[in-house]
SERO-4910 file (N, C-alpha, C, O; in steps of 0.05 Angstrom, whole numbers):
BEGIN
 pado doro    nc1    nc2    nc3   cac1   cac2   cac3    cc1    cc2    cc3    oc1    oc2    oc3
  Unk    A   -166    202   -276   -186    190   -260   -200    212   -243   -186    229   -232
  Unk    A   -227    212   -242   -239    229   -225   -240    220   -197   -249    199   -186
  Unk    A   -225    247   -186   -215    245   -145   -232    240   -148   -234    224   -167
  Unk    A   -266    247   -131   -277    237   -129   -287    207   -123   -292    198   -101
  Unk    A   -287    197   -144   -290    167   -156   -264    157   -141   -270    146   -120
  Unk    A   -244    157   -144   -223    149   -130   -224    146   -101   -218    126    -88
  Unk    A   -233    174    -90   -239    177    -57   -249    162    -44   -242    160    -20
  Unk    A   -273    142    -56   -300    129    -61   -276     95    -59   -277     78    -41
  Unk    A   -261     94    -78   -244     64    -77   -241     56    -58   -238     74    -42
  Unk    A   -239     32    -49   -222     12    -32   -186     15    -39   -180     11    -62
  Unk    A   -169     20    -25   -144     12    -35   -132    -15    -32   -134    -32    -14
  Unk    A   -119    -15    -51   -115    -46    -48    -90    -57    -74    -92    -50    -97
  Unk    A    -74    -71    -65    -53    -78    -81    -54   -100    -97    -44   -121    -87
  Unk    A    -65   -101   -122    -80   -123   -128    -66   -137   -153    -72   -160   -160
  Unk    A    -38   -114   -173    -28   -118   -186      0   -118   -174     15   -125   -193
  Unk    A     13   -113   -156     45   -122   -139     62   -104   -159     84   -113   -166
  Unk    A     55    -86   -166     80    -66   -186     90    -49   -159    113    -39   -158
  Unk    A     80    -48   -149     94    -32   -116     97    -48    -90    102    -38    -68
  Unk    A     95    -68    -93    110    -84    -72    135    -81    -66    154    -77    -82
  Unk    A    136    -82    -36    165    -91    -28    161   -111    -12    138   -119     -7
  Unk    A    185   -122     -1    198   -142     25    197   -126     40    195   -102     33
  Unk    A    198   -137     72    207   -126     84    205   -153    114    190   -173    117
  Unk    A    224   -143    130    224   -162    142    208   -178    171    227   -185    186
  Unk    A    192   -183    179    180   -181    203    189   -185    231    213   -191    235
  Unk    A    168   -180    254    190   -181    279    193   -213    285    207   -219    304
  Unk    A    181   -232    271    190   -266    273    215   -264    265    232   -272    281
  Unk    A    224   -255    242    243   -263    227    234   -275    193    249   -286    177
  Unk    A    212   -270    191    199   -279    155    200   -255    140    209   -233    145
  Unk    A    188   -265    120    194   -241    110    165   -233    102    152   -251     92
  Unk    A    156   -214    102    127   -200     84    129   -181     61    151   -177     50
  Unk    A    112   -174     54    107   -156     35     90   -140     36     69   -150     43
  Unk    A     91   -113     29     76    -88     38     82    -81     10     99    -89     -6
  Unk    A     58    -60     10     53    -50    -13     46     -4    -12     29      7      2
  Unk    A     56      2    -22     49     34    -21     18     45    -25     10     66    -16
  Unk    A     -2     21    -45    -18     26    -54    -37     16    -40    -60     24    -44
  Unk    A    -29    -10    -12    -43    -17     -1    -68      4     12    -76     21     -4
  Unk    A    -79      4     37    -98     15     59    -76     33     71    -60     15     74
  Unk    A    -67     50     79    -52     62     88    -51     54    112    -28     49    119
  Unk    A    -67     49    130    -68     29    157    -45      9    156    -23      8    167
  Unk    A    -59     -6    141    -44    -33    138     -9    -30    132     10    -41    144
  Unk    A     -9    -12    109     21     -1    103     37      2    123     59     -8    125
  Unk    A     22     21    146     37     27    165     44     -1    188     65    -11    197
  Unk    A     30     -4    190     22    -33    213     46    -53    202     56    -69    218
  Unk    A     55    -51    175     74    -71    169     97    -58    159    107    -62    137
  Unk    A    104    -39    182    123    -12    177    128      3    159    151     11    154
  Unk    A    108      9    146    125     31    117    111     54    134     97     54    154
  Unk    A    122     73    118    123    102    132     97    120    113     96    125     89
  Unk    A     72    127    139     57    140    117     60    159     99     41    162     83
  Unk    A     80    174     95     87    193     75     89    185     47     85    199     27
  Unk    A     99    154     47    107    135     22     87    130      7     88    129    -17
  Unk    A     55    126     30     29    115     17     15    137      7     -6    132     -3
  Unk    A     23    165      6      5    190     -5      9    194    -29     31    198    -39
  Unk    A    -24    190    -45    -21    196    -74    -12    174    -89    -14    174   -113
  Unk    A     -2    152    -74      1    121    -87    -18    111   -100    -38    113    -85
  Unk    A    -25     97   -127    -52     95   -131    -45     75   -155    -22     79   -164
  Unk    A    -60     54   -168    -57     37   -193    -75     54   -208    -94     64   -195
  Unk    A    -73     60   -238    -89     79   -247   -102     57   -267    -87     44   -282
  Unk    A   -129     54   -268   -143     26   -288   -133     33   -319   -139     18   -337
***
């Protein structure tokens, strides 16, 4: 895939091959994704180092 063109994407977890659980501060449970927005990844505790270079390749 051309960086570029990639750089340009929305990220977004749209096929769940990188999902996890994880648990929230209610007590439910969610799911986060590596491939998600890296924002978002983090916000629902994953660690940004996990989300670098994560990517679904079409």
């Amino acid at each position: 895939m051309n960086p570029e063109i990639y750089a340009d994407r929305c990220r977004q977890c749209d096929l769940g091959f990188l999902r996890e659980s994880y648990e929230r501060e209610d007590g439910t449970l969610g799911r986060r994704c590596k491939a998600e927005d890296p924002q978002e990844y983090v916000k629902k505790g994953g660690k940004i180092e996990d989300s670098v270079g994560r990517k679904m390749s079409l």
